[in-house]
Backbone as CSV, one residue per row, in Angstrom:
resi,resn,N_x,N_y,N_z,CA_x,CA_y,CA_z,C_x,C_y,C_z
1,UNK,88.760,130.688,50.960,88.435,132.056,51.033,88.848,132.676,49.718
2,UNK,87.894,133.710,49.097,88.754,134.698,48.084,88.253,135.868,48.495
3,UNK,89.426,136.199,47.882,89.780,137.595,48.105,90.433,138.931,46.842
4,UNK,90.614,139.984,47.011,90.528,140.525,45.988,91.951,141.699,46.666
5,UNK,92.713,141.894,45.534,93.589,142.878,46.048,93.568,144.210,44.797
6,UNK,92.885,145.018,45.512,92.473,146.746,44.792,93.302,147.829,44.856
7,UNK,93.819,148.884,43.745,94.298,149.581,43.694,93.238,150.757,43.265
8,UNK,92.555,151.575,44.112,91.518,152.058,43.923,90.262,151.543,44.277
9,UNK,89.523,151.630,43.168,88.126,150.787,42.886,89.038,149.189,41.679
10,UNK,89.830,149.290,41.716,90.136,148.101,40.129,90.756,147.308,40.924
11,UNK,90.235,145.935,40.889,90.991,145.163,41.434,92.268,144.244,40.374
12,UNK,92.985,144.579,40.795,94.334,143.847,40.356,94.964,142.906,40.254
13,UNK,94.442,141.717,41.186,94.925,140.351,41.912,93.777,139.502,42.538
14,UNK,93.417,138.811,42.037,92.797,137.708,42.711,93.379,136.420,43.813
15,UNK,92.627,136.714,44.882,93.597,135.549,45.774,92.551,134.076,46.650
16,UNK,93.330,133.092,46.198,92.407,132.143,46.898,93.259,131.353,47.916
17,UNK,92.378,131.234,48.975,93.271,130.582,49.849,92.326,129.694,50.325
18,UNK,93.141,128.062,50.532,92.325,126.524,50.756,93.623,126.352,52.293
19,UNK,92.797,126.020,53.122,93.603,125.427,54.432,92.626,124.364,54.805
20,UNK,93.246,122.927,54.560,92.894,121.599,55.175,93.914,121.301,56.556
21,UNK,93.151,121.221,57.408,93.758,120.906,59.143,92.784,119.583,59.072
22,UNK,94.727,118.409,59.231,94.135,117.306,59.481,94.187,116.476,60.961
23,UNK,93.257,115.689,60.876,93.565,115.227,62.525,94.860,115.447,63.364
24,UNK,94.638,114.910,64.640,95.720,114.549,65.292,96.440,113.723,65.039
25,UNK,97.854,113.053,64.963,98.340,111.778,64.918,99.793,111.665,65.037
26,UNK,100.116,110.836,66.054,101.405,110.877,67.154,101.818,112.220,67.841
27,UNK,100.101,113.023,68.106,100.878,114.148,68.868,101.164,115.369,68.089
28,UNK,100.872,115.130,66.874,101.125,116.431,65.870,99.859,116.145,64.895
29,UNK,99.978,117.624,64.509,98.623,118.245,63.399,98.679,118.709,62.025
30,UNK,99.139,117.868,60.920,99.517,118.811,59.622,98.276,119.718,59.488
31,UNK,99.158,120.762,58.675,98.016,121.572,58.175,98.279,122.121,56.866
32,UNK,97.586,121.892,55.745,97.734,122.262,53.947,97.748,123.727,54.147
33,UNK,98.079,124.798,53.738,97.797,125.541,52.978,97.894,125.893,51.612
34,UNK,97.250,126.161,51.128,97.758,126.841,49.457,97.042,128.198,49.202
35,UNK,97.455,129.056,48.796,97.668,130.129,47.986,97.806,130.361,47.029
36,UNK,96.783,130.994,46.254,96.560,130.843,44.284,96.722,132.634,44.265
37,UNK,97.253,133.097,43.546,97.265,134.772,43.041,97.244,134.625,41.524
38,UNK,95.917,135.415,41.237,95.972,135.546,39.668,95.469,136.947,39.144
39,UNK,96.623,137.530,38.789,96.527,138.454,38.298,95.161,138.879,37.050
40,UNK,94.755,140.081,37.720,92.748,140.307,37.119,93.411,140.690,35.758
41,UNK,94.289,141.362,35.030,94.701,141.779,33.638,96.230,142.012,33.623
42,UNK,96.796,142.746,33.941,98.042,142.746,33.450,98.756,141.921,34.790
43,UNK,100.030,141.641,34.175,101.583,141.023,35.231,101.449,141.965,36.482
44,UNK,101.825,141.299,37.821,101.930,142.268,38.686,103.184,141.914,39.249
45,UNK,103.572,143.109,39.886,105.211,142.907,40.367,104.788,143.142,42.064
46,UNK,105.354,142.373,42.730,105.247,142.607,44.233,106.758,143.254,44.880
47,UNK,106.211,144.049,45.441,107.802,144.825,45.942,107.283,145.451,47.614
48,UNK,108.260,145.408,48.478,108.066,146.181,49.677,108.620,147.504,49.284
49,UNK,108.804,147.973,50.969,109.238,149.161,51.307,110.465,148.837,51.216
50,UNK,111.566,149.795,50.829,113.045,149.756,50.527,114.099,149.042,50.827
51,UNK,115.105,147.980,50.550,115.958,147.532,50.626,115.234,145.997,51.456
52,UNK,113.393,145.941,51.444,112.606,144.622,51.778,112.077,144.103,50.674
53,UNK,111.766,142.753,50.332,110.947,142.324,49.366,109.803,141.765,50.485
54,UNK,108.677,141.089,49.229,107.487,140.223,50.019,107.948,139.115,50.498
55,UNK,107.331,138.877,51.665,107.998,137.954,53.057,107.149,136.684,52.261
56,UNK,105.851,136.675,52.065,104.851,135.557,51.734,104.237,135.398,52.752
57,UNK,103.780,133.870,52.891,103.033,133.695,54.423,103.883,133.562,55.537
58,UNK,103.338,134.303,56.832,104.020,134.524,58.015,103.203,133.679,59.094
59,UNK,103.847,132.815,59.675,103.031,132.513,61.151,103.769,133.038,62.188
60,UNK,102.826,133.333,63.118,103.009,133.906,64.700,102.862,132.634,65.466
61,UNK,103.200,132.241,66.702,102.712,131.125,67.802,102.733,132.106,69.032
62,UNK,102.229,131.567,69.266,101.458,132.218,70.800,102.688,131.835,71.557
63,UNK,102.579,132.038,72.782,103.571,131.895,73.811,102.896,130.049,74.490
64,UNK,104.234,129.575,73.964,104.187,128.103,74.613,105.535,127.431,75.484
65,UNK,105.392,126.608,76.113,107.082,126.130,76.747,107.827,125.219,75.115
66,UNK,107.287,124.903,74.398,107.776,124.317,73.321,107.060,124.464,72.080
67,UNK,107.939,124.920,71.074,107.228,124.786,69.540,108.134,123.895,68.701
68,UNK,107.485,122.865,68.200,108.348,122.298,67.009,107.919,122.781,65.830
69,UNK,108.612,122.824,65.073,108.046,123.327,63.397,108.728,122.047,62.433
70,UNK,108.094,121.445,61.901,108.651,120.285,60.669,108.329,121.061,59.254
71,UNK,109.256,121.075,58.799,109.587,121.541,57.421,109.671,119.870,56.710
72,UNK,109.502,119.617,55.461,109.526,118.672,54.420,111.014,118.052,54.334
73,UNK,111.809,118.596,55.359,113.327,117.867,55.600,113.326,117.864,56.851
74,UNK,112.290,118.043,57.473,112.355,117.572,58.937,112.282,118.488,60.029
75,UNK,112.590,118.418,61.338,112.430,120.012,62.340,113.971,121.009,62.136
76,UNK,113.164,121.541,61.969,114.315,122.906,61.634,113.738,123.404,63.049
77,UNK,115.279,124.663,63.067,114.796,126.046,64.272,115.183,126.783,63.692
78,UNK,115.432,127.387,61.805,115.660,127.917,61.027,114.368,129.033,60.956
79,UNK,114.661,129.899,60.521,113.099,130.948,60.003,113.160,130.436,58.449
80,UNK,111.861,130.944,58.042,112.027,130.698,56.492,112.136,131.183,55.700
């Protein structure tokens, strides 16, 4: 997907996003994402609302009796 992030009519940030969902296997589903931001002309600074910075990508899960989450060191029950 791309996408465009505008301040006005001028867009400021270019954003591409690639998600590969691969099969099933032992019961679990990796899934790639990546996220490209390229700034359309000048540096951009990302900042929230006060005493917050930018979170990045957020997932939600639906209501299940169990969620595992594997992080690249293994299952955490950590947020990120």
């Amino acid at each position: 997907m791309e996408n465009g992030w505008f301040a006005g009519d001028e867009m400021v940030m270019g954003e591409e996003l690639r998600i590969e969902v691969h099969p099933v296997s032992g019961g679990s589903r990796s899934i790639d994402i990546k996220l490209t931001w390229t700034p359309a002309r000048l540096p951009v600074k990302l900042r929230g609302a006060e005493d917050k910075s930018y979170g990045g990508l957020t997932f939600r899960f639906g209501s299940r009796s169990r969620t595992l989450i594997t992080t690249p060191t293994g299952l955490t029950n950590d947020d990120w």
